[in-house]
Structures are given as C-alpha cells and as structure tokens.
PAMI-718745 format. One record per residue (C-alpha): x, y, z. Coordinates in steps of 0.25 Angstrom, whole numbers, padded with zeros to 4 digits, always signed. Example, Ala and Ser with C-alpha at 12.3 -4.5 7.8 and 13.67 -1.06 7.14 Angstrom:
// residues 2
+0049-0018+0031/+0055-0004+0029/
END
This chain:
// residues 115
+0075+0098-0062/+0069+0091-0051/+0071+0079-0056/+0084+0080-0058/+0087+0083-0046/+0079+0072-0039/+0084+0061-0048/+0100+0068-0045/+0096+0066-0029/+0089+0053-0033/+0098+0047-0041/+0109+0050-0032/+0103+0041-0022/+0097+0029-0030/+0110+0021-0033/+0114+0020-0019/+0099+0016-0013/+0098+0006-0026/+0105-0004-0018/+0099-0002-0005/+0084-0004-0010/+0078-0019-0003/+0070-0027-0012/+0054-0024-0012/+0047-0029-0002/+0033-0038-0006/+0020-0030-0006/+0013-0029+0007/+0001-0039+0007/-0012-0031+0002/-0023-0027+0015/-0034-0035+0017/-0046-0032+0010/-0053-0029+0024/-0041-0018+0028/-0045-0005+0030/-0033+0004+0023/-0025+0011+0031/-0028+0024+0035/-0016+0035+0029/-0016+0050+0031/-0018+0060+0022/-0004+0066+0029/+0004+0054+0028/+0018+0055+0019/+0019+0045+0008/+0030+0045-0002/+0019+0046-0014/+0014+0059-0009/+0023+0066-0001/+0033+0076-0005/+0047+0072+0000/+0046+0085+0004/+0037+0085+0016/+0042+0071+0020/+0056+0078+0022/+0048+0090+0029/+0044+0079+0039/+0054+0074+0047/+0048+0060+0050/+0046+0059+0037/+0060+0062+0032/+0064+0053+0042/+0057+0041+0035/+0064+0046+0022/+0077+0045+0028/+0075+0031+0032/+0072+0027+0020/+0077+0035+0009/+0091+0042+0017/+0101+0044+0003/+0086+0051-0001/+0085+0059+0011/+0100+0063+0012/+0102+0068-0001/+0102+0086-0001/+0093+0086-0015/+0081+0077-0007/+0075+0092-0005/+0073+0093-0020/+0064+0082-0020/+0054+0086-0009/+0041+0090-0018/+0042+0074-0025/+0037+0061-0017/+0047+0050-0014/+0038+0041-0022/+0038+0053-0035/+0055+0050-0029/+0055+0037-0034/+0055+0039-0048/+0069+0044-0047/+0074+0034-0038/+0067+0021-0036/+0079+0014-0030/+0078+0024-0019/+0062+0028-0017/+0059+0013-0018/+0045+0009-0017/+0050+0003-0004/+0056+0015+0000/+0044+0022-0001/+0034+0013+0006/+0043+0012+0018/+0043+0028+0017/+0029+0028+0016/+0027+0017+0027/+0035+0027+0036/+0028+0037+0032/+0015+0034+0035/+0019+0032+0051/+0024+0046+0052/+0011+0053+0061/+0002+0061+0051/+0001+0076+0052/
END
C-alpha cells in the first residue's frame, strides 16, 4: 500500500520536473593517489542512508530539500514516505531524484554542522 501511495505522490510530480532536469555533468577528476580521504562523520545526512524522515525533522536540512526538490517538498503525501531514503525514492521517480539531484543534496548536506 505504500508503494502505491509513493508512486501516486511521485508520479504526480515526474512529468513536470522531466523537462526541468540539466544534462549530467562529467565525472569529477579521481584524487591523487597521495590524498588522504576526507574525513565524514558518522552523524552526517546522506541521501543513501537517511530517512527522509529525519532530514524533514531538521530544518536546515529540509531547507536543502526545498531547494532542490520543491514540487517534492510541497506535496501533502511527502509525510508518507518519511521511513524510505531519497536515493531508495529514486526508483519511483528518476526524472525527479536525479543522480544530480542527489549529489547536490548530499554536497549540501554534508556542510550542515554535525550534531
């Protein structure tokens, strides 16, 4: 029944946003081999792991969903989807939760302060 209801709020949105998608961007260039990885904190949101739940519980976090997802973020059903991840999202509407999308969200993300 879930599913349902996701794919009704999804689909609602993914003919509207099909036309507003850019084309990929190229891959960023791979680190040098000598480039210690970037340190990331066990606390900071990512759209792999992350309930959408808890990122609409945080309001600076919602706000980076806004920005990039707002027909999403506008739509009274989003609530039903709060235990799934936007990347787990994507498989309903991959015209909207782009892998773009996604990146920019979790670029965003990952400058919000850890708590």
């Amino acid at each position: 029944m879930r599913a349902l209801l996701i794919a009704g709020l999804i689909g609602s949105l993914a003919p509207a946003a099909a036309f507003a998608q850019a084309p990929a961007p190229a891959p960023a260039p791979a680190p040098a081999p000598d480039a210690a990885p970037a340190p990331v904190a066990a606390t900071a949101y990512t759209t792999a792991d992350t309930p959408l739940g808890t990122l609409l519980d945080d309001p600076a976090a919602k706000a980076i969903l806004v920005k990039y997802l707002p027909e999403v973020m506008q739509n009274d059903q989003i609530t039903q989807a709060r235990p799934l991840t936007l990347k787990a999202l994507q498989q309903y509407a991959p015209t909207v939760f782009t892998d773009k999308a996604l990146t920019d969200i979790d670029i965003d993300l990952a400058r919000l302060p850890k708590k």
